[in-house]
N, C-alpha and C positions, 0 to 999 in steps of 0.2 A: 636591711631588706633581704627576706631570704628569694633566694632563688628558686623558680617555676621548678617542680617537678623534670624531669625527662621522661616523655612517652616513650623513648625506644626501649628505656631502662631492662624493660621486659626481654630485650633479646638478647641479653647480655649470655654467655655460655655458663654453664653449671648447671647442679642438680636441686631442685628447690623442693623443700616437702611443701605441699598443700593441706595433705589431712594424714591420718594415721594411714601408713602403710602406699600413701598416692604420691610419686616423686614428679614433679615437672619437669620436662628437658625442653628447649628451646634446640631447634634446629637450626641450621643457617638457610639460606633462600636469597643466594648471591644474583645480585643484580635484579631482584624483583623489590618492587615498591614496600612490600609488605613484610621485607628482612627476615622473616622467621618465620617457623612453625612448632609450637608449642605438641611435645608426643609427652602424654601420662604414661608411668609405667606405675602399673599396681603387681603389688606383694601380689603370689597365688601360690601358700606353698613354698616350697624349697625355690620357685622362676619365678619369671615375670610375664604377665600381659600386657600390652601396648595398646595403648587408646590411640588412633593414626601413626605411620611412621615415619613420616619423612618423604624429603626426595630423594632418588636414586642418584646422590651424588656423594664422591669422595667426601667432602667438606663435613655432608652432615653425616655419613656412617661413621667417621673419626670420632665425631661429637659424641653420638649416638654411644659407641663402643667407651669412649673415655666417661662417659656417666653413668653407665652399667656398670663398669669396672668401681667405681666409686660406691656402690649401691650391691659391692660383692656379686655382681652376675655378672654376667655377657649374653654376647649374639645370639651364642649357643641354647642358652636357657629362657629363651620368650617362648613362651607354650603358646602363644594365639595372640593371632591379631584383630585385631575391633575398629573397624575402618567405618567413619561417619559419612564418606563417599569418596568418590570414584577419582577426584584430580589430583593431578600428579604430586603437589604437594604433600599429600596426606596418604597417598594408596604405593607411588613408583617404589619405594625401597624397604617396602614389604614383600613387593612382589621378588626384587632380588634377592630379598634374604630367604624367601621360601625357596628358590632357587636352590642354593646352600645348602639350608639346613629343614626342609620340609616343614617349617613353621605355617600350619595352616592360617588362612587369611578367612576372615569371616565381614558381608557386605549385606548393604540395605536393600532387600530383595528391588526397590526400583527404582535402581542402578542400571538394571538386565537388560534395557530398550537403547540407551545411551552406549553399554559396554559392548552388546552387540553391533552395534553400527559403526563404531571405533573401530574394534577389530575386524569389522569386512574392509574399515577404510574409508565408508559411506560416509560423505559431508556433502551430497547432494541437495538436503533442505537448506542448506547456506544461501547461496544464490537467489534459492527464489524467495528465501524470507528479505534477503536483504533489498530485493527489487520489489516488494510487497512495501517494506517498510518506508520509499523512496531514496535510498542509497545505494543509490548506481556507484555513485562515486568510489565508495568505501568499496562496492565488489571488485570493482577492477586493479583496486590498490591491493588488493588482499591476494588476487590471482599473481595480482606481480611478485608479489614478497612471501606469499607462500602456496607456488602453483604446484609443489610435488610433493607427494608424502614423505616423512623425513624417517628412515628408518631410527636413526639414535631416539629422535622423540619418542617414536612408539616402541620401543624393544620392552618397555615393563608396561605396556595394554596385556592384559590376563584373567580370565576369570576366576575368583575368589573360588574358596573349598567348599564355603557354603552361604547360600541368600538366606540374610536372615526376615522374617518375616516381622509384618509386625507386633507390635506388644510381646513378641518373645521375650523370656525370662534368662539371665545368662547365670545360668549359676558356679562362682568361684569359688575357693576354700574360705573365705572370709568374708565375703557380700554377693549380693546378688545387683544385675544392673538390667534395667528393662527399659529395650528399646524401643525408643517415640520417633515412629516417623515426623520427619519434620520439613517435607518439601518445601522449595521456592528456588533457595539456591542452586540445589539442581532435584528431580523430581525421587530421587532415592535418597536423600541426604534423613540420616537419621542422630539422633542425639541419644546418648547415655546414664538413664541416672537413678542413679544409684539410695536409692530413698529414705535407705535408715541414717545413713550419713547425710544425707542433706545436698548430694552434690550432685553439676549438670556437666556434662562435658559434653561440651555444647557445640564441636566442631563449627563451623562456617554460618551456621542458623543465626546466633545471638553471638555478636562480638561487641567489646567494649568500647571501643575509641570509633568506629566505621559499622557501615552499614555494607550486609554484603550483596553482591553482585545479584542480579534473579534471571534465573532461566540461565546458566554457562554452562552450557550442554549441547551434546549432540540433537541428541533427541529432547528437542522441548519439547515440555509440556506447552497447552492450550492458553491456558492462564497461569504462569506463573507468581505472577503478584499476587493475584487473590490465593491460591495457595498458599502463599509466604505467609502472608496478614492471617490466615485462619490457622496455621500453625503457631504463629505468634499467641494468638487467644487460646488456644492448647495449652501453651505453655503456661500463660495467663491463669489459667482456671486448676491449676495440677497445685501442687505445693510448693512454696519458693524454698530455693537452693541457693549456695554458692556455686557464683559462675563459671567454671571452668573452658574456655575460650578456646581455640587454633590457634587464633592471633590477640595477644595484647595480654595485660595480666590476669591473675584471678580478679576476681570482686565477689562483695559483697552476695549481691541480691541480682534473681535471675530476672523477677517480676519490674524490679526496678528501671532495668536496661529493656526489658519487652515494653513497659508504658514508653518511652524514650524513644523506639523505632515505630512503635506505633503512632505515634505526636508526628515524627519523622515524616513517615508515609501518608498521612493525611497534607501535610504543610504541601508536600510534594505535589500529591495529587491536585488539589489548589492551583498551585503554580504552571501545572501541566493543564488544567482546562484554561486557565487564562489565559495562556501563549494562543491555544486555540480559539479563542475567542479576539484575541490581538493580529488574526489571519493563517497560523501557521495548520496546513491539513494534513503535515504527513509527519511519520516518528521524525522522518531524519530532520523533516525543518521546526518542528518542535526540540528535538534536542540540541540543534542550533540555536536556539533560543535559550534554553537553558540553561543554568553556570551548575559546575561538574567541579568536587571534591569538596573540602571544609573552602578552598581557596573562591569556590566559584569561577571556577575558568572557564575559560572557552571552549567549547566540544573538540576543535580543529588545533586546540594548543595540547590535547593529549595526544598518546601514541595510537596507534593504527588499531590493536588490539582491546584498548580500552576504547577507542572511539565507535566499535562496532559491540561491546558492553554496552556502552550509555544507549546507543540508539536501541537498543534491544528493551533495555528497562525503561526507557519511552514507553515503547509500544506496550508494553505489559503494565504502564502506568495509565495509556488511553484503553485498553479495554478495559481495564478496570472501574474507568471513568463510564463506558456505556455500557455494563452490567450495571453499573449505579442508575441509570436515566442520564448524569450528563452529557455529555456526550451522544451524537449518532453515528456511526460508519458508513459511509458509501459501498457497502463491500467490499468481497476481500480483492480489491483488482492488485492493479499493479505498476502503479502504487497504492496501496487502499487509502480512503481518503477521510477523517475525520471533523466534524463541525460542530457546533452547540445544537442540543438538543432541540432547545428554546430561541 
């Protein structure tokens, strides 16, 4: 009887080719659920460019540094950096090495509304969405646990060298890679790809084992789900690639994993007007109703940070329900209140 696979397999440390000239590095990401983050370094030339770089932590510059050195570079020699968006995972330890060594950081022009607000500090839409969405509860756990801004958190908030716009064209000594915006996850999140090779590096948008987050941002957007789903049929309707991920391994096919979150999202939605139809009128007592992970858990058996996630992608799960006709809204009070349509 052979033994199941291991899905962490993918965080293991080293340097993994993907394609000619494209190296994988797995970052570390201690104490987060999600172990790793996956940074591409492609050939350009005598250097290297970086597809994300990591967190701004010891653990993963050691990595970082010990798999350049493997791959004949270093620190030193990353000509640019290519950032699918703005969270710390993928943006903080570029900003420190630009620090260093003037390594320009290049970002998805909308980003700008989110990194703006960060760096004033502004987390003033927090509260009233969460008293919008019926979670009182969760505001005041969150004022407890984190009522001051933490300077170590934010020391690598920083504006990038340049917003990149959309459909730009990135041109390298050896390919060209053109960026797709691909809102949901947060509203500036962009993807990389690379066409004549066939490949997507697909930061946070399409991952392979998990569905990501929607709207983890300062500044959300209005509809984040319907964003997500319509970037997803973007994806859909482009040419299929190999998946190059943040989190989990390569794969195959990018179309194959987009039918997948899209099957996803629909099962969801389902499940989400039914709660509503079973009594429940606000995100927070719909996501109380909901089971949360592959596990199906309980909303209140997660941590405090993920439980103000879920309730968030509720809500972006019930307005997406009443752009469809399911659903209607009471408006936007406070709590806003949802019910069937029909």
């Amino acid at each position: 009887m052979t033994s199941a696979p291991d899905r962490h397999a993918w965080t293991e440390a080293g340097v993994f080719e993907v394609a000619d000239g494209v190296h994988r590095i797995p970052l570390p990401m201690p104490g987060d659920g999600l172990r790793a983050v996956n940074v591409y370094a492609l050939r350009d030339g005598d250097g290297i460019v970086l597809i994300d770089s990591g967190w701004a932590l010891d653990s993963a510059r050691e990595r970082l540094e010990s798999a350049l050195a493997q791959l004949g570079s270093g620190l030193d020699r990353i000509r640019r950096f290519l950032i699918t968006h703005a969270h710390r995972d993928h943006y903080s330890q570029a900003v420190q090495l630009r620090a260093e060594f003037g390594t320009p950081i290049s970002l998805g022009a909308g980003e700008l509304p989110s990194m703006r607000k960060a760096l004033d500090g502004d987390h003033s839409d927090q509260p009233d969405r969460l008293l919008r969405w019926g979670a009182r509860d969760l505001l005041g756990q969150l004022a407890e646990s984190f009522g001051e801004r933490n300077p170590e958190r934010d020391r690598y908030l920083a504006e990038p060298d340049e917003w990149l716009a959309p459909d730009a064209r990135i041109e390298l000594e050896s390919r060209t890679l053109c960026v797709v915006p691909t809102p949901g996850h947060t509203r500036g999140h962009v993807v990389f790809a690379d066409e004549q090779a066939g490949l997507l590096f697909s930061g946070d948008h399409v991952l392979p084992h998990i569905t990501p987050s929607i709207g983890a941002e300062v500044a959300r957007s209005a509809a984040p789900l319907a964003e997500f789903l319509d970037s997803l049929q973007l994806l859909a309707a482009r040419p299929d690639a190999r998946l190059l991920p943040a989190h989990g391994p390569p794969t195959g096919s990018v179309h194959e994993r987009v039918a997948q979150l899209l099957d996803h999202h629909e099962a969801r939605l389902d499940s989400t007007a039914q709660v509503v139809r079973d009594g429940a009128s606000t995100a927070y007592e719909a996501a109380l109703r909901l089971g949360w992970t592959r596990r199906e858990r309980a909303l209140l058996d997660l941590d405090l940070v993920n439980q103000v996630l879920a309730v968030g992608e509720t809500e972006a799960h019930l307005e997406v329900l009443v752009r469809r006709g399911v659903l209607r809204s009471e408006g936007a009070g406070r709590p806003e209140r949802y019910r069937p349509a029909t």
